[in-house]
C-alpha positions, 0 to 999 in steps of 0.5 A, a space after each residue: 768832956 763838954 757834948 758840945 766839942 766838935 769832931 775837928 776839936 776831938 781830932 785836934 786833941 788825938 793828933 796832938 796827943 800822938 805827936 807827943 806819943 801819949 798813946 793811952 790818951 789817944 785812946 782814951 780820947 777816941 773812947 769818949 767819941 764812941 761813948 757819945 755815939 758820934 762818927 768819930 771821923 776817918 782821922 780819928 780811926 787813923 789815930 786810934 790805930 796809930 796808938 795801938 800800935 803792934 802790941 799784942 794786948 791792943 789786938 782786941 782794941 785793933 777789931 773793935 776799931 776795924 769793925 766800926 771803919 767797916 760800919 762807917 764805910 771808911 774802908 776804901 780810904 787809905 787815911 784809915 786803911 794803910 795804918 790797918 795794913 801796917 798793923 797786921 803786917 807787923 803781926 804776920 796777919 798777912 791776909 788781913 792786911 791784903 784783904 784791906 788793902 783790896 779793897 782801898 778805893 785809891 791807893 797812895 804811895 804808903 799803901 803801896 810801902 806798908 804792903 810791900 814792906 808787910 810782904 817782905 817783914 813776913 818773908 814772903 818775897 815772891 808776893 812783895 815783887 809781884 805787888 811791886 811789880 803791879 805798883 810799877 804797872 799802875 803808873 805809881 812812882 816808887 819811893 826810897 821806902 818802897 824800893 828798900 823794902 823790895 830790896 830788903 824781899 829781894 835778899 830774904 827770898 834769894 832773889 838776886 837778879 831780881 836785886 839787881 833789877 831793883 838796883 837799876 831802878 834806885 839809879 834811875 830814880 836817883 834814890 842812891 843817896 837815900 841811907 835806908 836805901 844803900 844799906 838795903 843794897 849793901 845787905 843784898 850784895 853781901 848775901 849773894 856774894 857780891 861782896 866787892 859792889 857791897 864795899 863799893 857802894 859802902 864808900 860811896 855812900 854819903 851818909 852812913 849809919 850804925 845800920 849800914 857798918 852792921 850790913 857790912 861787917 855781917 856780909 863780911 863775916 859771912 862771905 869769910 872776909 873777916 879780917 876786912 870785917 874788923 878794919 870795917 869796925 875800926 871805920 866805924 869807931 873812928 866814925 864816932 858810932 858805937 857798936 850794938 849786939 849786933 856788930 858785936 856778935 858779928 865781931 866776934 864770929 869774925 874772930 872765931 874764923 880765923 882764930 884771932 882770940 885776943 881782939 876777941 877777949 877784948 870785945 867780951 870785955 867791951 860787951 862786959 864794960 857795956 853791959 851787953 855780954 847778957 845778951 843771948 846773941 853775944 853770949 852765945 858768940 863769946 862761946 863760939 868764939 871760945 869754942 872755935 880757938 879750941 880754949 874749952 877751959 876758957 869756954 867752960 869757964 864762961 859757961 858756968 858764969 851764965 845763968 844757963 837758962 839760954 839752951 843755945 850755950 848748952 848746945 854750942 857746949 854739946 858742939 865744943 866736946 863733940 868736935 874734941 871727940 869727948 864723948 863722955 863729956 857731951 854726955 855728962 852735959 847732955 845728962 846734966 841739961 836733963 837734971 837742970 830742967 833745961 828742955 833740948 831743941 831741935 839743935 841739942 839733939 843732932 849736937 850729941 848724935 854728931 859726936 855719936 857719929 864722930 866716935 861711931 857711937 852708933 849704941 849711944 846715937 840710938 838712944 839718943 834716938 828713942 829719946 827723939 820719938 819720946 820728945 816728938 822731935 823725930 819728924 823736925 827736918 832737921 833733926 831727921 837729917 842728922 839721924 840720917 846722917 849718923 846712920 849712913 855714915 855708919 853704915 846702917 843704911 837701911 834704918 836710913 833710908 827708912 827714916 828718909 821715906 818718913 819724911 812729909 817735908 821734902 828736904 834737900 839735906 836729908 836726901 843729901 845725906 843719903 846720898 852720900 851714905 851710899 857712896 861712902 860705903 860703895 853703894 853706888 848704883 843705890 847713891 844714883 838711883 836716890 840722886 834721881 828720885 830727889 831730882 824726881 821729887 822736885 829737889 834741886 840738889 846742893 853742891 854736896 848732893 851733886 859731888 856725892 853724886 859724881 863720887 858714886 859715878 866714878 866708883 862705877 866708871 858711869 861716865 855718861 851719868 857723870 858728864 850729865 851731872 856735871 852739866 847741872 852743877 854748872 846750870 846750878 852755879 857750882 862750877 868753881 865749887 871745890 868739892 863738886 870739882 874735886 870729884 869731877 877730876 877723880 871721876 875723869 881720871 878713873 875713866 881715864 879721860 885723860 884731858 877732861 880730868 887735866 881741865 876739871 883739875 885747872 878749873 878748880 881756883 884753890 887746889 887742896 890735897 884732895 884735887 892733886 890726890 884725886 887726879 894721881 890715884 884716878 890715872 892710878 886706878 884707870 892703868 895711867 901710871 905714867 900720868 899719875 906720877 908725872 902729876 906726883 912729881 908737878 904737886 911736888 914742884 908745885 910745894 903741896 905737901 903730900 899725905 899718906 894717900 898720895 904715897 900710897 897712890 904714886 907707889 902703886 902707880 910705880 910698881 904697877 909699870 915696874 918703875 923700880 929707879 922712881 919707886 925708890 926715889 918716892 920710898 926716899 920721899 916718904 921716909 922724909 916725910 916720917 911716913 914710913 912709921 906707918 903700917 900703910 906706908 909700909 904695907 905699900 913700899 913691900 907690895 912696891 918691890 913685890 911688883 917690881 920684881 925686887 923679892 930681897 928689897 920687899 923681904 927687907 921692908 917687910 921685916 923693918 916694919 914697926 908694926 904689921 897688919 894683915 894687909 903686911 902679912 898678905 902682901 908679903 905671902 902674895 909676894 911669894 907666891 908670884 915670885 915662884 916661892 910658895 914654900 916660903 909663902 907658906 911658912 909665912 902663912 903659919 908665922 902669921 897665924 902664930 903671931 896672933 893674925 886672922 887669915 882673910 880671903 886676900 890671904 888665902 888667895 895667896 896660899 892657894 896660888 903659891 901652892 899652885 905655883 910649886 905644884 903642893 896639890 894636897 897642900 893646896 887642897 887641905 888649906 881650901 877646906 881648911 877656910 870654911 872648916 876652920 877659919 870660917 871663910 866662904 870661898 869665893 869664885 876667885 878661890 875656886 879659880 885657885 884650886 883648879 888652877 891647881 889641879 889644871 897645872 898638874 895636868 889632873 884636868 878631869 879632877 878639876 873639871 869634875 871640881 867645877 861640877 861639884 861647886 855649891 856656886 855658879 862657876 864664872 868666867 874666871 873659872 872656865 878661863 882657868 880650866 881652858 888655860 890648862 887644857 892649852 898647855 896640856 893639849 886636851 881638847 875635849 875639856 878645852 871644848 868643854 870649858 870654852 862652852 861655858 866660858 863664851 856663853 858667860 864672856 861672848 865679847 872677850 877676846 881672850 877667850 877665843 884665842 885661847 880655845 884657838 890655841 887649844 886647837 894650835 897645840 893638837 894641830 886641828 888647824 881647821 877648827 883653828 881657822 874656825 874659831 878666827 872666823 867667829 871672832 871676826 864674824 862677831 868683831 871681836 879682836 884680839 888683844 895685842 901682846 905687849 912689852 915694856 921696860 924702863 929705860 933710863 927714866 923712860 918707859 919704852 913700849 914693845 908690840 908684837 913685830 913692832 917696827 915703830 920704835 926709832 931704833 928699830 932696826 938696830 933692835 933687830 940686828 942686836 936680837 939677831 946677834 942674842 939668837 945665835 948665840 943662844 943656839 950656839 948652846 943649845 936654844 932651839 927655837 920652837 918656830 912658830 908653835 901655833 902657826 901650821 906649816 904653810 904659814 911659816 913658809 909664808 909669813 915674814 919671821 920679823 913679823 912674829 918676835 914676841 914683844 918681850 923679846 924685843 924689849 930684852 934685846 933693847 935692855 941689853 943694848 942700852 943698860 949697862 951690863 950688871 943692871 937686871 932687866 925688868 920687863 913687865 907683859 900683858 899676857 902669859 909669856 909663851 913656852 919659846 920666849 920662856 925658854 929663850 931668856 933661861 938661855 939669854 940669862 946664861 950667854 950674857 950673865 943677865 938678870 931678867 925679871 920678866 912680869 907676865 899677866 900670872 907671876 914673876 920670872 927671875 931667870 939667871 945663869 939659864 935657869 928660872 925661878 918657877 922651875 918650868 912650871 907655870 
């Protein structure tokens, strides 16, 4: 090159070469400048750094130029500056790039875009709004690029009122019609699910490009509007673009969603014709798309025709089998990945351990975790939460939970996921606590972490807990969100907050079987039978199909108020709906008639069973025995063990009551030690309360008392209640004493508990310590439970308190039972007046005052069925020695079948006698 050219011809050549993007020759140019030792000038910096451009072999070339700037003093102007800015932005040198751009002299309006924009590429969001909004305050007008690139920061980091904000700005400064500009808003709404002013600002783009249909469909896609996402694609054919990777991949993604399998064939043939189907991106949606429409054939296919170096095909594979429950098959894969040389990620490993937990694998799930640690994978976040998922959900809770205090990255779904492994397995207060040292630690909770958060409220009844975490899901935006609201109305309904659980329930837009199953079981579980099947019979008007759980819930809710008329409607129903094939299906219509009163009906549901279970065995056995049949219980007892059916602690419950029942002491004894010599069982308080309800019925109270002495257990309150129950009816006072000690130190606030030592005192006629322990009770404000009956009358339930005057037909109810009386005495019936009131208050008080609520209940049951229907009355307490009595001699004078459930058994009085044979 002649010396004697100029700086200016030197710059004349550089800028002349750029233009026609000889790069090497830019380069190769500026080098001659430097060889001859002359100051290239700040353009000739500038078109040096332009034709390095980001690659990465230029790096070593970028320093030496920026070195020289440094010498030169060119590092204040931005004419070399913004191209350095834009350099190290596009390779991630972010403080290099601010360094640079600190220390600009003056900053125009590409300083001010290449930083920006370098902040936002980088995914550094919160830095390019701050930098934005220090532009705004230095009074320097933005540009279509600035604001796209803020939009674009606005969309990564999930800032999306700040989105809006920008929006407002584009408007003002009339930059709508700027492409770039639309498609960066386009992408914004889409992504936080705003996808109505996404489409909307699509139409009213004026230009659009293949850019701006790719923004769409892919938001399309991804908010679940896949069908609009393949109209949107025909727009874009008709518009003359032809579709990238991109749109493809996001085509096929849609497909997948919603099952569309032949408008998907037909893009795999379009990306074969287009030579596209090599693309890892599509490849890896052709298999999803595949996989998703459940062709494994066509997916394995595919599979085998790729060259298989892509790890993202094996591990959609490893997902296909996993969701078939082929555990071999994602072995077999798994192994051959190994022999192929093919390295896992960090999404092979969860892939196989979810089919692990899918089958309960758990054997294999830890080998999978020794291959972890070996691989030094165990700390990648990802592959933690699954490992905590797989153990959680199967019910290894402490390997973890150790996992999880492992951890050095705090991360929402690994916490999520023990949450919820506690209280899938009923570890409540354990879920809570851990709901709270995620919140301590700084984690906002998802909406899966907060709905499991709520399950675990309502396990416990902890109302307070869950009305303070249903606010946060609505601070955090989740208060439409299905699983979040499907669990509130689960918990609202078990604490029978009957009103709050109908509002969570309206609440939720898109009710699933789980919303209707939630709301029945929870008035189920907290006693609101008759709100649950009133739900039963609106999910049914409402043409939701009801499962086998819904069943099993309104049944109950039927049998545990008697409803024997709806119960056989709901047993119609599932026999419709082939339910009754199933062992829990029959498990619940036997326990249905049980409780109804109904033994023949649940006699023959029992022995129509296809197949039983111990549950069926249990609730047949239980059957018996609250019905006052404990020999047949326990004939059913040894059928069960002959067939080949192992005995629980819920069946020996039953064992040990039926013995109780009929009086079988040593029966009933020989089958408590038989638990742990033969069976293996520890008996639990419930047995124990079992057997001294044995000894205490026979009247043996100083056996059962020195029983309780001899327990290897603390005896509880159900122990003590059980004693003192018996010292009642055989009138022993110094046991009775002696129990009641106990028992009110364990129970100081039940009033049941009073009231029966008071009636222990009423029977010996010790009337002033009677009065004695009334006074405590009220010193202590404790109140008694009132007795309360209910029977069903022509599909209503009619509810009966003591001397009740509420009922409208009340004064008819007593006339007609004042007519049942006497004719009761004209054959006998001699009514034990007032057994636990003394003289003087019979005298004083009103008789009206003191008919028991079930005797109201039988009198209005006779007024309003007709005369061959049995009446079916439930109470909430131990019916007494005169209301037992009376109905043995109503059931004679009328020909009546009654069927009374009291708080320990059933009664079938008929032809004036009763099933338990007096004893009860």
């Amino acid at each position: 090159m002649p010396q004697s050219r100029s700086i200016a011809s030197w710059n004349s050549l550089i800028a002349g070469c750029l233009r026609r993007k000889e790069n090497n020759r830019v380069l190769d140019l500026f080098s001659s400048v430097v060889r001859e030792h002359r100051d290239p000038g700040v353009v000739a910096f500038a078109g040096a750094l332009r034709a390095c451009g980001a690659s990465s072999k230029n790096w070593h070339i970028v320093q030496q130029i920026h070195g020289r700037i440094v010498r030169h003093g060119f590092c204040g102007d931005p004419v070399a500056g913004n191209p350095l800015i834009d350099l190290y932005s596009k390779s991630g040198y972010m403080e290099s790039a601010w360094s640079v751009f600190a220390e600009l002299s003056s900053r125009d309006s590409v300083s001010w875009v290449a930083m920006v924009s370098g902040f936002s590429q980088n995914g550094l969001g919160e830095e390019a709004l701050r930098l934005y909004h220090w532009m705004h305050q230095s009074r320097v007008a933005p540009t279509p690029y600035v604001l796209s690139s803020v939009l674009s920061a606005c969309t990564k980091s999930e800032f999306f009122e700040h989105g809006k904000q920008v929006h407002a700005q584009v408007i003002k400064q009339g930059f709508c019609s700027e492409t770039f500009v639309g498609n960066a808003l386009v992408t914004l709404y889409s992504q936080c699910r705003y996808l109505n002013l996404a489409e909307q600002i699509f139409s009213e783009m004026s230009h659009r490009d293949r850019v701006t249909y790719n923004a769409l469909i892919s938001g399309q896609v991804q908010r679940g509007s896949s069908e609009n996402a393949l109209l949107t694609f025909k727009k874009m054919q008709f518009s003359g673009f032809e579709p990238d990777p991109v749109t493809i991949s996001s085509l096929l993604t849609a497909c997948a969603s919603i099952g569309v399998i032949q408008k998907g064939e037909q893009l795999h043939s379009f990306a074969l014709k287009s030579g596209l189907s090599s693309d890892y991106i599509i490849e890896g949606s052709i298999l999803d798309l595949y996989v998703k429409c459940a062709n494994i054939e066509a997916a394995h296919e595919f599979f085998n025709m790729t060259d298989r170096t892509n790890v993202v095909l094996w591990n959609v594979m490893l997902v296909a089998y996993g969701q078939m429950g082929n555990l071999q098959q994602s072995f077999d894969l798994f192994y051959q990945m190994h022999f192929v040389g093919m390295q896992p990620n960090q999404y092979t490993y969860p892939s196989i351990l979810r089919t692990c937990t899918y089958v309960g694998a758990l054997d294999l799930g830890e080998q999978i975790h020794t291959l972890i640690i070996k691989t030094g994978f165990e700390l990648n976040v990802y592959v933690s939460s699954v490992l905590i998922d797989m153990y959680s959900k199967c019910g290894r809770l402490t390997s973890a939970r150790e996992i999880l205090d492992r951890l050095s990255e705090e991360d929402v779904v690994s916490w999520t996921a023990m949450i919820a492994g506690y209280a899938q397995h009923e570890f409540f207060v354990e879920a809570l606590r851990t709901f709270q040292e995620m919140h301590m630690c700084g984690i906002r909770s998802d909406n899966i972490g907060l709905a499991s958060a709520v399950s675990a409220c309502a396990g416990i009844k902890a109302i307070e807990q869950g009305l303070q975490i249903h606010a946060q899901a609505c601070v955090f935006g989740y208060s439409k969100d299905l699983s979040i609201g499907n669990s509130l109305v689960n918990l609202y309904a078990k604490c029978g907050r009957i009103m709050e659980a109908y509002s969570a329930f309206q609440i939720i837009e898109l009710k699933d079987e789980i919303s209707w199953n939630g709301l029945i079981s929870g008035f189920a579980q907290s006693g609101h039978c008759e709100e649950a099947l009133k739900v039963f019979v609106q999910m049914s008007r409402a043409g939701v199909k009801a499962n086998l759980f819904t069943f099993g819930s309104a049944i109950s809710s039927s049998a545990n108020i008697a409803g024997i008329k709806q119960g056989k409607q709901i047993h119609a129903k599932l026999i419709k709906f082939g339910y009754d094939s199933e062992i829990e299906g029959g498990n619940a219509i036997v326990s249905l008639y049980a409780k109804c009163g109904s033994i023949d009906d649940a006699k023959i549901a029992f022995s129509g069973m296809y197949a039983r279970n111990e549950i069926s065995w249990n609730a047949m056995i239980t059957c018996y025995s609250q019905h006052g049949q404990g020999r047949e219980a326990l004939k059913l007892f040894e059928q069960m063990k002959d067939d080949g059916f192992k005995p629980n602690h819920v069946t020996f419950l039953g064992v040990l009551a039926a013995c109780s029942h009929v009086g079988l002491i040593d029966d009933g004894l020989n089958y408590f030690n038989s638990m742990s010599e033969v069976h293996g069982i520890v008996p639990r308080p419930e047995h124990y309360a079992c057997v001294v309800d044995i000894l205490g019925r026979a009247g043996q109270l100083d056996h059962a008392r020195g029983f309780i002495e001899e327990m290897p257990i603390n005896p509880d309150a159900m122990v003590w209640r059980t004693l003192l129950s018996a010292c009642t009816v055989h009138k022993n006072v110094e046991i009775g004493e002696f129990a009641a000690h106990h028992l009110l130190e364990q129970e100081p606030h039940d009033s049941a508990n009073y009231v029966l030592l008071s009636n222990v005192y009423a029977v010996a006629r010790k009337w002033g310590l009677r009065d004695h322990v009334r006074q405590i009770m009220r010193d202590r404000g404790v109140k008694k439970e009132p007795g309360r009956s209910w029977i069903e009358v022509k599909n209503v339930v009619h509810a009966f308190f003591v001397g009740d005057q509420l009922h409208p037909l009340a004064d008819a109810i007593y006339k007609f039972l004042e007519d049942l009386n006497k004719r009761a005495v004209a054959i006998g019936y001699k009514q034990e007046k007032y057994f636990l009131l003394n003289d003087m208050e019979q005298e004083q008080k009103d008789h009206t005052a003191y008919v028991h609520s079930e005797k109201l209940a039988v009198a209005f049951g006779h007024m309003s069925l007709s005369p061959e229907a049995p009446l079916r009355v439930i109470k909430n307490l131990r019916v007494c020695n005169d209301c037992h009595t009376w109905m043995k001699f109503i059931s004679d004078v009328t020909g009546r079948v009654i069927i009374l459930r009291d708080a320990y058994r059933f009664h079938h009085f008929e032809e004036g006698a009763c099933s338990c044979t007096d004893y009860w």
